[in-house]
C-alpha positions in Angstrom: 0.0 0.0 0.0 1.0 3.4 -0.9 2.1 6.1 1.4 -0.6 8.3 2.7 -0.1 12.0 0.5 -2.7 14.5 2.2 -4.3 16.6 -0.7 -1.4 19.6 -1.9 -4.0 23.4 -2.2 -3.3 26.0 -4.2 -1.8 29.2 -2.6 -4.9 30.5 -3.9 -7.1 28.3 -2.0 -5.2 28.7 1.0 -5.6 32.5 1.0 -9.6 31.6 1.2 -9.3 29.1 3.4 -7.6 31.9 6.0 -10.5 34.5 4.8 -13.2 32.1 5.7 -11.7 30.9 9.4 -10.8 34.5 9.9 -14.6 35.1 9.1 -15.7 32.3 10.9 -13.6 33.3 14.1 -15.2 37.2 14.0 -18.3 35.4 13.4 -17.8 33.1 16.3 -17.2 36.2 18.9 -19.3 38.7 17.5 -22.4 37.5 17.1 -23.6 35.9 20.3 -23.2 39.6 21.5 -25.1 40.8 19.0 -28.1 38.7 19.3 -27.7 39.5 23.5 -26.5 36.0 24.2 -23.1 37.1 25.6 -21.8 39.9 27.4 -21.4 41.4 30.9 -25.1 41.4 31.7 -25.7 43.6 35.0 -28.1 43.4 37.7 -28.1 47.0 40.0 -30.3 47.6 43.0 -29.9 51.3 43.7 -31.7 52.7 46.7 -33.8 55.8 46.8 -31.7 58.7 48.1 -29.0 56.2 48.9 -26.4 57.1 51.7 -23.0 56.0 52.1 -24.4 53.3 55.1 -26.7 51.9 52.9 -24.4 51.1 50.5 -22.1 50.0 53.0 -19.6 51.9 52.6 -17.1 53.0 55.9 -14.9 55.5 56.5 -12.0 54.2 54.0 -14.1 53.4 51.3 -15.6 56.7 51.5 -12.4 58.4 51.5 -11.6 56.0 47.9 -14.9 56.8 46.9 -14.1 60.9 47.2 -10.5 60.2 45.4 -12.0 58.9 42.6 -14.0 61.6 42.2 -17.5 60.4 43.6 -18.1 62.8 46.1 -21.7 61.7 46.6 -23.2 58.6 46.8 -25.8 59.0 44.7 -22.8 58.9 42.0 -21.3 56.0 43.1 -24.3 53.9 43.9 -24.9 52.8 40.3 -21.4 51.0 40.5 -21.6 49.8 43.8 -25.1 48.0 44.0 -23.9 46.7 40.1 -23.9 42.7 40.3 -22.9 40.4 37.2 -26.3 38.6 36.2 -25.1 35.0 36.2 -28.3 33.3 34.7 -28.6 31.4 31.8 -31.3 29.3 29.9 -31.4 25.8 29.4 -32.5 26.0 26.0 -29.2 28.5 25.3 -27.0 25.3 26.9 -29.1 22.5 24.8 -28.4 24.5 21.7 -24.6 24.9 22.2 -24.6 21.2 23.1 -26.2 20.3 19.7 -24.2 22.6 18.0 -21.1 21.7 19.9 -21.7 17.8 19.2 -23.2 18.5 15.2 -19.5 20.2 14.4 -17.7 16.8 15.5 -20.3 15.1 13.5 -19.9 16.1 10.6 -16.0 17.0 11.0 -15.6 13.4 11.9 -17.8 12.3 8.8 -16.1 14.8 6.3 -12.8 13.4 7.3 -13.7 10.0 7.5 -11.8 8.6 4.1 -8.6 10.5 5.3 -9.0 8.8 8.7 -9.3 5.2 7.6 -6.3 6.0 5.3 -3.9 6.9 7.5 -5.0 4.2 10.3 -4.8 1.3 7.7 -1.3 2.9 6.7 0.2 3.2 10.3 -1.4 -0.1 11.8 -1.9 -2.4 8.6 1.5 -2.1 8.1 2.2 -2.8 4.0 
């Protein structure tokens, strides 16, 4: 038996093979963030005419506060009551599942000829 030779590609079809992972990859991070799936979703709970004891705040965080140019806390209430919103749907995690285990799928079955090539050419030894 021959000698596995993976398939030679043109410089040309290289070129769009780096323009479409490229794509792909842009793809991949922008647009779960533009349909609202991603991103640093916030909860805040800001109290009516909030004081620095009801946001808990002491003395030295008060002082911080005042250094960073907060000096009341009706300013810095908004960033202290913010929380990250940690919830997620189950039907967002089912669908990355499927999607997650439909890529292997079909990059296993796409590759399958290549595959059974090079295992009958490293363990059939001819």
């Amino acid at each position: 038996m021959a000698r596995y030779e993976p398939p030679t590609q043109s410089k040309l079809g290289q070129i769009v093979d780096v323009i479409v992972l490229l794509v792909l990859t842009i793809g991949a991070l922008y647009i779960p963030l533009w349909l609202g799936l991603a991103g640093s979703a916030q909860t805040s709970n800001v109290p009516e005419n909030p004081t620095w004891e009801s946001l808990g705040q002491n003395a030295v965080m008060v002082e911080k506060w005042n250094q960073l140019g907060y000096a009341d806390p009706a300013a810095a209430a908004e960033l202290i009551t913010s929380r990250f919103d940690y919830s997620f749907s189950i039907g967002s995690l089912l669908m990355m599942i499927v999607v997650i285990v439909g890529y292997y799928a079909i990059m296993l079955r796409f590759s399958e000829k290549e595959y059974r090539e090079v295992i009958s050419e490293k363990f059939n030894g001819e």
